[in-house]
C-alpha positions in Angstrom: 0.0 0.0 0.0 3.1 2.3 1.0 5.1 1.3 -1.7 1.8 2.1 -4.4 0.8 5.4 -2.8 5.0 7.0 -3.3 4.8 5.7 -6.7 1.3 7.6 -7.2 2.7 10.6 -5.2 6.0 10.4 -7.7 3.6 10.1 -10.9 1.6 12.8 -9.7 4.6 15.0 -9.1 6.1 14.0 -12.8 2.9 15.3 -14.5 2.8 18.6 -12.3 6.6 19.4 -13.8 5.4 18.6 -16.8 2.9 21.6 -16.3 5.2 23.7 -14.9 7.6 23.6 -18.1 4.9 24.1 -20.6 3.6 26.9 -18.9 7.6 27.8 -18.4 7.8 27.6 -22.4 4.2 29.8 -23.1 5.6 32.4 -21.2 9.0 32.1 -23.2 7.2 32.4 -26.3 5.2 35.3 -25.0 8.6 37.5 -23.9 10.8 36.9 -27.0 8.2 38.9 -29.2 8.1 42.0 -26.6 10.4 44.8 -26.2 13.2 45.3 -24.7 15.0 43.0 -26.6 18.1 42.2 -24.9 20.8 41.9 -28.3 23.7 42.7 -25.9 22.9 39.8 -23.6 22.0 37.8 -26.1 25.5 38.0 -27.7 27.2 37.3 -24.7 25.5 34.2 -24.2 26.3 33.0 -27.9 29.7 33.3 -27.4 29.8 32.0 -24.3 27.8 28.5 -25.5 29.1 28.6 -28.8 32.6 29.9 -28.8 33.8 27.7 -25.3 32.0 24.6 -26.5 34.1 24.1 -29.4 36.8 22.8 -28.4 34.9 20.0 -26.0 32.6 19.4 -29.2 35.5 19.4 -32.1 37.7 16.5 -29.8 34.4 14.5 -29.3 33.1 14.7 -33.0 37.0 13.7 -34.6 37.1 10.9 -31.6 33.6 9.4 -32.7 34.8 9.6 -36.6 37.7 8.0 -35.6 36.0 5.3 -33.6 33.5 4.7 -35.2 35.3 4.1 -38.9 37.5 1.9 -36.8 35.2 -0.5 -35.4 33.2 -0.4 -38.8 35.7 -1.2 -41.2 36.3 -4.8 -40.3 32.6 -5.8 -40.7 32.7 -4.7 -43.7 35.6 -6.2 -45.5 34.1 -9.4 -44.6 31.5 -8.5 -47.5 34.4 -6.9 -49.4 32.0 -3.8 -48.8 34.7 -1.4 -47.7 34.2 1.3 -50.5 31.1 2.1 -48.8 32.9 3.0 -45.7 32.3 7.0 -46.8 28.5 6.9 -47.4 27.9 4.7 -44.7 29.8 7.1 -42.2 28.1 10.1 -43.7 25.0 9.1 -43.7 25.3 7.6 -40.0 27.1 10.5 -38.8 25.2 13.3 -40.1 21.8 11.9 -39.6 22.0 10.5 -36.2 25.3 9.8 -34.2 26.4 13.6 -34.7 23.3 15.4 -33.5 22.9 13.0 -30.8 25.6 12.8 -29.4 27.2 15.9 -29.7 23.5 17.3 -28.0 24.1 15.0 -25.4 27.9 16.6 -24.7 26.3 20.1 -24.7 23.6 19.3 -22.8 26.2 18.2 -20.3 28.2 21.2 -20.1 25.8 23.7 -21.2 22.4 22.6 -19.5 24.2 21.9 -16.1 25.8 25.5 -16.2 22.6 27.1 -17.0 20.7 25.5 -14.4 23.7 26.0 -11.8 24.0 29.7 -12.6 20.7 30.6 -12.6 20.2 28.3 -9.1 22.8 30.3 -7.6 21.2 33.4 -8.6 17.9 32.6 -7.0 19.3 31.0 -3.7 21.4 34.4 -3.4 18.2 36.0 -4.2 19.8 38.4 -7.2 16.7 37.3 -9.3 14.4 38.7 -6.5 16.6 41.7 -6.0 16.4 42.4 -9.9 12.6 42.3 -10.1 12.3 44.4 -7.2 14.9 47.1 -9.6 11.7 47.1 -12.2 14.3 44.9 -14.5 12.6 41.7 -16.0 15.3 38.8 -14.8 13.1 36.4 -17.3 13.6 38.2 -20.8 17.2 39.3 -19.3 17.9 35.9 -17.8 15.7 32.8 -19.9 14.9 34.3 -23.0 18.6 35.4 -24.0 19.7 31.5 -23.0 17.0 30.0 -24.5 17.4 31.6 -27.6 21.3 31.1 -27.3 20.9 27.8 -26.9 18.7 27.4 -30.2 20.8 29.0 -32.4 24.1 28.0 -31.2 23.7 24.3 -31.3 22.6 23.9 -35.0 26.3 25.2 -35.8 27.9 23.4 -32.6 26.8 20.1 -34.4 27.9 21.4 -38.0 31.4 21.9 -36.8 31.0 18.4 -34.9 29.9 16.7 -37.9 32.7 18.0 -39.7 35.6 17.4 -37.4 33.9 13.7 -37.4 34.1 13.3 -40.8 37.9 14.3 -41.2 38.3 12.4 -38.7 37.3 9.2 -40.5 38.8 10.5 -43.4 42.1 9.9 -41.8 41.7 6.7 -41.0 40.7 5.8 -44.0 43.5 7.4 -45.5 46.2 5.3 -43.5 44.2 2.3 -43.2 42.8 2.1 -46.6 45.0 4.4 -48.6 41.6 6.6 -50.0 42.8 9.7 -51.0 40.9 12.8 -48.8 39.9 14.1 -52.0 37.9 10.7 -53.6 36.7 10.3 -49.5 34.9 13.3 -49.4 33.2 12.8 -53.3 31.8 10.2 -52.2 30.2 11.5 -48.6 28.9 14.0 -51.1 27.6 11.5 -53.7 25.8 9.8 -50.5 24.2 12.6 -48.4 20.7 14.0 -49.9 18.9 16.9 -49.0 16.4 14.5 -47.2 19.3 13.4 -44.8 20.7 17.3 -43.9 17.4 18.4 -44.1 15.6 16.4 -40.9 19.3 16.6 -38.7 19.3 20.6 -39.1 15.8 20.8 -38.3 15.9 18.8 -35.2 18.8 20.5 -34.0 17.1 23.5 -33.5 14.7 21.4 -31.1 17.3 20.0 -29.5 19.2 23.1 -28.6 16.2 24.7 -27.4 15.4 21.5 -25.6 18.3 22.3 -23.5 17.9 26.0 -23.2 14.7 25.7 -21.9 15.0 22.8 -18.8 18.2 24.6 -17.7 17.1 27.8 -17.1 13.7 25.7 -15.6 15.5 24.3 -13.3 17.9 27.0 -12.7 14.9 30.0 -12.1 12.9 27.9 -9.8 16.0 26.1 -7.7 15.0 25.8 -3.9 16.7 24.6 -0.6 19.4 27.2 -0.4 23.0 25.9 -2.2 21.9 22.1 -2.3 19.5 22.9 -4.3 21.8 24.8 -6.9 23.4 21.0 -7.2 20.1 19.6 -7.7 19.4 21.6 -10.4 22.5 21.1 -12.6 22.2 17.6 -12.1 18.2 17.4 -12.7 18.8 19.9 -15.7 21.1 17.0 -17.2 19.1 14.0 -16.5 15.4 15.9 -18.0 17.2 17.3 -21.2 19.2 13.9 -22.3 15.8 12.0 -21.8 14.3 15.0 -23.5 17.0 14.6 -26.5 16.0 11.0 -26.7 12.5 11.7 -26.8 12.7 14.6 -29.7 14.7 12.5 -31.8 12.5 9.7 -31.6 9.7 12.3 -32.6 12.1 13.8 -35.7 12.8 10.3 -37.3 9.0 9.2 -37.3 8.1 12.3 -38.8 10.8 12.5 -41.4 10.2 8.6 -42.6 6.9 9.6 -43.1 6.9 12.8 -44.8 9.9 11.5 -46.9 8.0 8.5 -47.9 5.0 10.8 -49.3 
C-alpha cells in the first residue's frame, strides 16, 4: 500500500513538472516577441555557449569519426564492402550519431551550467533583487539562454559533424589508402537533401530543448545551495531524456513525410 501510494505521489509530481515547463515555455514564447529586446545579452551568451564549447565538441566529434570508422571497417571487409565505408559514415554521422551525441555533450556542459547559474542566482536571491529594480530577470535571464541555446547548437553540431568526418577521413586514408579528395566525393555523392534536411531541423529542437529545462530548473531552484546542485544535475538528467525523446519524434516524422 506504501510502496503504491509513493509511486502515485511520484507520478503525480512528474505530470505537475510537466505543467510547470509548458507553462515555463508559453511564457518564453510570449517575452521573445516583446520589447526590450536584450541583443547585448544575447550575444554574450552566444559566445559564451558557442565559442567555449568548441573545443569540447571538435575532440568529441574527430574521436567518434575515428572510432566509429574503426570498429566499422572490419565488418565490412568481410562483404568486401569497404568502398562504402564514406556513405555509410556520412550518412550515420550526419543523420544521427552527430546530432545525438554531440546534444548529449552540450547538454552536459551547457544545461548543467545554465541550471547551476541561474540556481545560484535565485538561492542568493539576485533574481528577486532584480525584479524588485523594475528589471525583467526572465527576458534578461531565460529568454537570451534559450534563444542562445537554439541558435548556437545547430552550428555546434555542424562543426562536430565536420571534425567527425575528417576524422574518419584519416583513418581511411592510413588504413585504406583513400585519397581525402575521392573520401569526401563520395560523402557528397551519398548525403541527400532529405538526410541534412531532418538533422538541421531537429537540431534547432534540440538546442532549445536544452535552453529551456536549464534555465527551468535553474529559475525555480530551492533549498538554499543544495539545491543549486540539484538543479545542474536534474537539468542533465530531464534534457538527455528529453534529447532522446525529440529525436525519436524527428525520425517518425521525417520517414513519413519523406516517404510521401
Amino acid at each position: 500500500m506504501a510502496a503504491s501510494l509513493q509511486i502515485f505521489q511520484k507520478t503525480k509530481a512528474f505530470f505537475i513538472e510537466i505543467g510547470d515547463i509548458s507553462f515555463f515555455a508559453l511564457r518564453f514564447f510570449k517575452e521573445v516577441f516583446t520589447k526590450p529586446f536584450e541583443f547585448k545579452e544575447l550575444m554574450r551568451q552566444c559566445y559564451h555557449m558557442g565559442n567555449r564549447s568548441l573545443l569540447l565538441v571538435g575532440v568529441t566529434g574527430f574521436i567518434l569519426g575515428l572510432v566509429f570508422t574503426l570498429q566499422s571497417r572490419p565488418t565490412l571487409m568481410e562483404f568486401g564492402a569497404e568502398s562504402w565505408m564514406p556513405s555509410m559514415v556520412s550518412i550515420s554521422i550526419v543523420r544521427e550519431i552527430g546530432p545525438v551525441i554531440i546534444a548529449l555533450i552540450c547538454a552536459g556542459r551547457i544545461g548543467s551550467g545554465i541550471g547551476a547559474e541561474l540556481g545560484s542566482m535565485r538561492v542568493t536571491e539576485q533574481i528577486d533583487a532584480m525584479e524588485v529594480s523594475g528589471t525583467n530577470p526572465f527576458k534578461y535571464l531565460v529568454v537570451t539562454r534559450i534563444v542562445a541555446t537554439t541558435l548556437m547548437l545547430p552550428l555546434l553540431i555542424v562543426f562536430g559533424d565536420t571534425i567527425a568526418l575528417i576524422g574518419s577521413a584519416i583513418v581511411e586514408n592510413l588504413k585504406g589508402a583513400v585519397s581525402y579528395q575521392l573520401y569526401f566525393n563520395q560523402v557528397f555523392d551519398a548525403l541527400k537533401f532529405s538526410d541534412i534536411l531532418p538533422a538541421t531541423v531537429k537540431s534547432f529542437f534540440f538546442g532549445f530543448a536544452i535552453g529551456l529545462i536549464g534555465c527551468y530548473k535553474g529559475y525555480h531552484c530551492k533549498k538554499g545551495t543544495v539545491g543549486v546542485g540539484e538543479a545542474s544535475n536534474s537539468a542533465v538528467v530531464y534534457t538527455s531524456m528529453l534529447l532522446f525523446v525529440i529525436d525519436f519524434i524527428a525520425v517518425f516524422v521525417s520517414d513519413i513525410f519523406f516517404e510521401v
